[in-house]
C-alpha positions as CSV (number, residue, x, y, z in Angstrom):
1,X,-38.8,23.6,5.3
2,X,-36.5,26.1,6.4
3,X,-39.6,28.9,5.8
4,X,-43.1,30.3,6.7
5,X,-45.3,27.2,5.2
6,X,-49.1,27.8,4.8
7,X,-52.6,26.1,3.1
8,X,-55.2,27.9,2.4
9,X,-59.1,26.6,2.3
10,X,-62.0,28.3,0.6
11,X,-65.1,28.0,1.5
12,X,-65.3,25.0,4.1
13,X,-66.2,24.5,7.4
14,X,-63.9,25.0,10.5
15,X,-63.7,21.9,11.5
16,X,-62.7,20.5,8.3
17,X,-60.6,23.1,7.5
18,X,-58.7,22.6,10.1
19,X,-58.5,18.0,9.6
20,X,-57.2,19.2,5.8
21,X,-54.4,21.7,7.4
22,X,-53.6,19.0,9.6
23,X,-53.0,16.6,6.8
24,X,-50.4,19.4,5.3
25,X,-48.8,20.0,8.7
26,X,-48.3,15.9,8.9
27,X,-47.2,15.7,5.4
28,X,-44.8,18.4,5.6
29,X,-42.9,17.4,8.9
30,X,-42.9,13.8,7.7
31,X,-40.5,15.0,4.4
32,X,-38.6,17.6,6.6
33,X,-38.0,14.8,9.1
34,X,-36.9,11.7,5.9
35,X,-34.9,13.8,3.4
36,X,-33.7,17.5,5.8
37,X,-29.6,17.3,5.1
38,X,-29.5,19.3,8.3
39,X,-30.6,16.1,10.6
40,X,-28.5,13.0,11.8
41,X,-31.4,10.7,12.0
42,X,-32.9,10.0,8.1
43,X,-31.8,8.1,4.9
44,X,-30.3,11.3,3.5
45,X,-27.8,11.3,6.8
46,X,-27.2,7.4,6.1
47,X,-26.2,8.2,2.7
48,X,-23.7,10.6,3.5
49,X,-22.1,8.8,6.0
50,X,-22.2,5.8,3.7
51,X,-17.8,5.8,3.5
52,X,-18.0,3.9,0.2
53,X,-20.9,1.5,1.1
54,X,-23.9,0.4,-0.8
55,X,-26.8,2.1,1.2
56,X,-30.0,0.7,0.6
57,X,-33.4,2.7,0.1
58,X,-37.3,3.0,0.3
59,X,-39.1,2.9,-3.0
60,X,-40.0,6.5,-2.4
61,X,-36.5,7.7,-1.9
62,X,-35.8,6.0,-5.2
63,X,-38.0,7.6,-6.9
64,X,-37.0,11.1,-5.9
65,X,-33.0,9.5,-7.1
66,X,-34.7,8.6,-10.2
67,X,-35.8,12.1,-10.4
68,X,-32.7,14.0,-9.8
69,X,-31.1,11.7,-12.7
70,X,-33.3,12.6,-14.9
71,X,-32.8,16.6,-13.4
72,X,-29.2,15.9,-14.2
73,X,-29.8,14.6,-17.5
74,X,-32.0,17.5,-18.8
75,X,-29.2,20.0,-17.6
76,X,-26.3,18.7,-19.3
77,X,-24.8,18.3,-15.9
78,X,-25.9,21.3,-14.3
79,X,-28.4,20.6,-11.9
80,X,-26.9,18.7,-9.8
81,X,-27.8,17.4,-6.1
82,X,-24.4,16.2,-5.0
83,X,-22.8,20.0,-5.5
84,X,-24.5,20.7,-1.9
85,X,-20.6,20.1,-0.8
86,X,-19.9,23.4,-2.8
87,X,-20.8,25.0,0.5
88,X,-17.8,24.0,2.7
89,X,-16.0,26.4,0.4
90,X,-18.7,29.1,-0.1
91,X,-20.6,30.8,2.6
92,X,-23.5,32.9,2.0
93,X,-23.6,34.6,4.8
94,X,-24.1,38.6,3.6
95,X,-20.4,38.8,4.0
96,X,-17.9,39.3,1.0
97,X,-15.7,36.7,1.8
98,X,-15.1,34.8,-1.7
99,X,-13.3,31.9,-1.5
100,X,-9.7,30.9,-2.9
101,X,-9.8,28.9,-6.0
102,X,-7.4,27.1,-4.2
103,X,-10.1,26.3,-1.9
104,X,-12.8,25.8,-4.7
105,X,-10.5,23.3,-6.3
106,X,-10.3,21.2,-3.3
107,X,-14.2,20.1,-2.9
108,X,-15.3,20.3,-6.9
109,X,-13.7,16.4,-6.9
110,X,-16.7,15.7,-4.5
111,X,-18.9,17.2,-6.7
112,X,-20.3,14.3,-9.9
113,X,-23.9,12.7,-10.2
114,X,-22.1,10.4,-12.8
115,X,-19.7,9.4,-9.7
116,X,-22.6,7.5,-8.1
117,X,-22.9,4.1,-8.4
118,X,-27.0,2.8,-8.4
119,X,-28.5,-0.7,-8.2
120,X,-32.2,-1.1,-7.4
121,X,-33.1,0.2,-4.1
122,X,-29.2,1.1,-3.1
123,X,-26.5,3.2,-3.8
124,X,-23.3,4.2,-3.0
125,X,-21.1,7.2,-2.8
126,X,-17.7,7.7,-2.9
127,X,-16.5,8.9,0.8
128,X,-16.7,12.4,1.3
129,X,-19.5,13.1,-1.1
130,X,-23.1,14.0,-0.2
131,X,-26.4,13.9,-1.3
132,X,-28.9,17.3,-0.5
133,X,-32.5,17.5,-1.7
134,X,-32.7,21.0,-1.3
135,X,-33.4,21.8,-5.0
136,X,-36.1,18.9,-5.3
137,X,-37.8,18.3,-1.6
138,X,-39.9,21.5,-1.2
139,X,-41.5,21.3,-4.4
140,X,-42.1,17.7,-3.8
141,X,-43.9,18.1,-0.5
142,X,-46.0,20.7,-2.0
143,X,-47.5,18.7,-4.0
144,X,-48.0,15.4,-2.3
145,X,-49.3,17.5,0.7
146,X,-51.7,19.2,-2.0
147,X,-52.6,16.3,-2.9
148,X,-53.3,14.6,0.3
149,X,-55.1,18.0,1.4
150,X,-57.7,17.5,-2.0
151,X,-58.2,14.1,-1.0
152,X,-59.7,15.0,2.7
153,X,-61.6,17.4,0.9
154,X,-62.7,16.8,-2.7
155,X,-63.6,19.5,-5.1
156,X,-62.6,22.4,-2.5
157,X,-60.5,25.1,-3.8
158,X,-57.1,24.6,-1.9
159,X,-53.6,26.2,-2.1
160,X,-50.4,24.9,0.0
161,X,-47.7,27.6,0.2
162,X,-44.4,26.3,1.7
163,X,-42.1,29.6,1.0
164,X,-43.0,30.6,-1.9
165,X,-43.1,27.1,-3.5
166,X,-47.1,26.5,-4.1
167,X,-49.6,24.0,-5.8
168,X,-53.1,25.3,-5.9
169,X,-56.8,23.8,-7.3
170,X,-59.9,25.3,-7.4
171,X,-61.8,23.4,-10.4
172,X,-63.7,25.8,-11.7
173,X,-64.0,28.3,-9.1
174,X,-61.6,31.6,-9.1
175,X,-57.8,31.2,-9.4
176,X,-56.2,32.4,-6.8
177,X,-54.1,35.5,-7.1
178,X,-50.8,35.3,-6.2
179,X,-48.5,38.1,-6.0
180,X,-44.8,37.7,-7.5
181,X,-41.6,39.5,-5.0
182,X,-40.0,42.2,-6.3
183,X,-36.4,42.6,-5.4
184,X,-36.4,44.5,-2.3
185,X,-38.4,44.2,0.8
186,X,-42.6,44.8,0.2
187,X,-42.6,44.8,-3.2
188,X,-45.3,43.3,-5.8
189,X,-43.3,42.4,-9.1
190,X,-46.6,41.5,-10.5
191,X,-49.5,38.9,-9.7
192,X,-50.8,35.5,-11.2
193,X,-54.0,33.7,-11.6
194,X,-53.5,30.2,-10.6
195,X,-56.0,27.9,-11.2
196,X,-54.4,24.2,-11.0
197,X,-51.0,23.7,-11.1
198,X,-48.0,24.7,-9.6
199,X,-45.3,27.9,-9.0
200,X,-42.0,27.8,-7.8
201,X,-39.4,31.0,-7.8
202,X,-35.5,30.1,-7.4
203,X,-33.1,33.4,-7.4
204,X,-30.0,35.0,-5.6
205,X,-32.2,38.1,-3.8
206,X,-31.4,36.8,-0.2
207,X,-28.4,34.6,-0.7
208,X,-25.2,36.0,-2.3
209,X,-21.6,37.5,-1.9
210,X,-20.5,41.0,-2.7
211,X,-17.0,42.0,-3.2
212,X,-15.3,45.0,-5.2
213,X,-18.8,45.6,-6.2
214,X,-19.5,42.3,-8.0
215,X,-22.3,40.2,-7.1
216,X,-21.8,36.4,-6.4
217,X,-25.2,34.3,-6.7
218,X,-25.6,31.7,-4.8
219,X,-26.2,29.6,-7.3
220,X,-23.2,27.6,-8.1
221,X,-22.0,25.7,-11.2
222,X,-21.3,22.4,-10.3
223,X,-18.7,22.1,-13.2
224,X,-16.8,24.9,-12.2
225,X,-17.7,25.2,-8.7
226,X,-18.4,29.1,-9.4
227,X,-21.6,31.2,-9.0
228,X,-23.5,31.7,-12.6
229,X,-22.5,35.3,-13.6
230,X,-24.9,37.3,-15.7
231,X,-28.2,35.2,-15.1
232,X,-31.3,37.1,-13.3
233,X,-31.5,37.4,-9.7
234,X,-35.4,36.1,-9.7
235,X,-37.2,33.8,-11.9
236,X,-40.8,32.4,-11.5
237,X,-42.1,29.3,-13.8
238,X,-45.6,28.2,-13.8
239,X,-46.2,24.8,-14.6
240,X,-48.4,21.4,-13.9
241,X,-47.0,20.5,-10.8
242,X,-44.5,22.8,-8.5
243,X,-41.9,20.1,-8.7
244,X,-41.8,20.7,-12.7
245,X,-42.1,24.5,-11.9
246,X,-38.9,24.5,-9.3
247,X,-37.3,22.1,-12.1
248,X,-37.2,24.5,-15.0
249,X,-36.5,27.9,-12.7
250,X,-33.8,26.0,-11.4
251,X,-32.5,25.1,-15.0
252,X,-33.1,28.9,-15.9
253,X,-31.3,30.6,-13.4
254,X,-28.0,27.9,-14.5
255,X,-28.2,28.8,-18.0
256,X,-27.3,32.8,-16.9
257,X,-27.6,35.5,-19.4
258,X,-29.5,33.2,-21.1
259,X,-32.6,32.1,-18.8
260,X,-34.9,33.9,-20.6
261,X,-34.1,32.2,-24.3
262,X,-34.3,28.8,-22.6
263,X,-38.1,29.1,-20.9
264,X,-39.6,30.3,-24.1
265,X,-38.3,27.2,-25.1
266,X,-40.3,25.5,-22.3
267,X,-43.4,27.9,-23.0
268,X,-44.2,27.9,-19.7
269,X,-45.7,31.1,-17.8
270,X,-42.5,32.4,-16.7
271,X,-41.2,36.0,-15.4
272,X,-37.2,37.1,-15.1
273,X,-36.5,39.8,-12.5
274,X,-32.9,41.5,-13.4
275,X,-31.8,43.5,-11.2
276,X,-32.2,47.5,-10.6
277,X,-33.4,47.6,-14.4
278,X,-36.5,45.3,-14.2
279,X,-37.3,42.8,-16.8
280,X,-40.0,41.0,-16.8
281,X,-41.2,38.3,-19.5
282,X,-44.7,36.3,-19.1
283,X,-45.4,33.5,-21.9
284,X,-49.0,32.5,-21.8
């Protein structure tokens, strides 16, 4: 999961505290192991190195496929999980070392959901694209490992944390309190009572470029094969499940100047951190 990963357990013994964190740990090594782009060994890996060929795929694998279309769909295009290519042109590496559009230019052609070609249970790319669950897998391991954790231990108030991605139940204990990052190191933005559901924060506060003193997120258009300009550097959506959450922060941070406009939309609990001159924005 490429970060600190945690579940907490209230109020149950040690021993089976420890079978439900056990469960998570499983869960969570069993995803990093099937869909990680960074491994040579998983379906993800057989995709990529597909050259043109129909790959065929698990029924779980086609379901997160399904869900990335649909992703795709609700974006107009811009949440897309083929624009993980993007980085052979840009490194985000604390440098200020902005590529040439000349550069840019030359892997945007690898970039196109629409380009793939689907049949049930296969699919095939066109050689020299790739596929990279990055924006979907965390959320979705935090909430299957959620809910395998409820289901070793029913009606305990549990919360599965992996970095910063979470899906928390307690019935009708207390929420838990979760505290939102501010900007720079240490500090508390604010802090949320979640109950049941699901929180997911996407933003540029680790990962960009700065040159001539502009700031290039991370977050890259996959039309243009540019960072978003103008958009916040932090945004935080509450929702039903984390993968919904990490769905619409994702789809806030590519709108730009206009993240805010599109989760009241949503009316989701939401908050927008803008850099040094804070903005914040909570929608019950």
């Amino acid at each position: 999961m490429a970060s600190p990963c945690e579940v907490l357990v209230r109020d149950l013994p040690g021993r089976q505290a420890r079978a439900v964190t056990s469960v998570v740990v499983e869960e969570a090594l069993r995803i990093e192991q099937k869909f990680s782009r960074y491994r040579d060994d998983n379906i993800v890996a057989r995709i990529n190195a597909g050259n043109g060929e129909w790959v065929e795929v698990d029924e779980e694998t086609e379901r997160l496929l399904d869900y990335a279309d649909t992703c795709w769909q609700l974006s107009d295009g811009l949440f897309d999980i083929t624009s993980g290519v993007l980085r052979r042109a840009w490194k985000f590496d604390g440098s200020d070392r902005v590529p040439t559009d000349e550069a840019v230019a030359k892997v945007l052609p690898l970039v196109g959901w629409k380009n793939i070609e689907r049949r049930t249970r296969a699919l095939r790319l066109t050689p020299g694209m790739e596929l990279d669950f990055g924006g979907i897998g965390k959320e979705y391991a935090v909430d299957r490992a959620l809910a395998l954790a409820r289901q070793q231990a029913p009606g305990t108030p549990l919360l599965v944390n992996f970095g910063g991605d979470i899906a928390a139940w307690c019935g009708d204990a207390a929420a838990w309190v979760v505290g939102l990052e501010g900007l720079t190191a240490g500090a508390v933005a604010g802090r949320f009572e979640l109950r049941n559901g699901g929180l997911a924060t996407s933003g540029d506060s680790r990962r960009y470029l700065l040159r001539d003193g502009v700031r290039y997120s991370h977050v890259l258009n996959p039309v243009t094969g540019w960072p978003v300009m103008d958009g916040p550097h932090s945004v935080t959506v509450a929702a039903a499940q984390c993968t919904l959450a990490g769905m619409l922060a994702t789809l806030a941070l590519l709108r730009g100047a206009d993240a805010e406009n599109f989760l009241r939309a949503q009316q989701v609990p939401h908050w927008c951190l803008w850099g040094e001159h804070r903005h914040e924005t909570v929608v019950g």
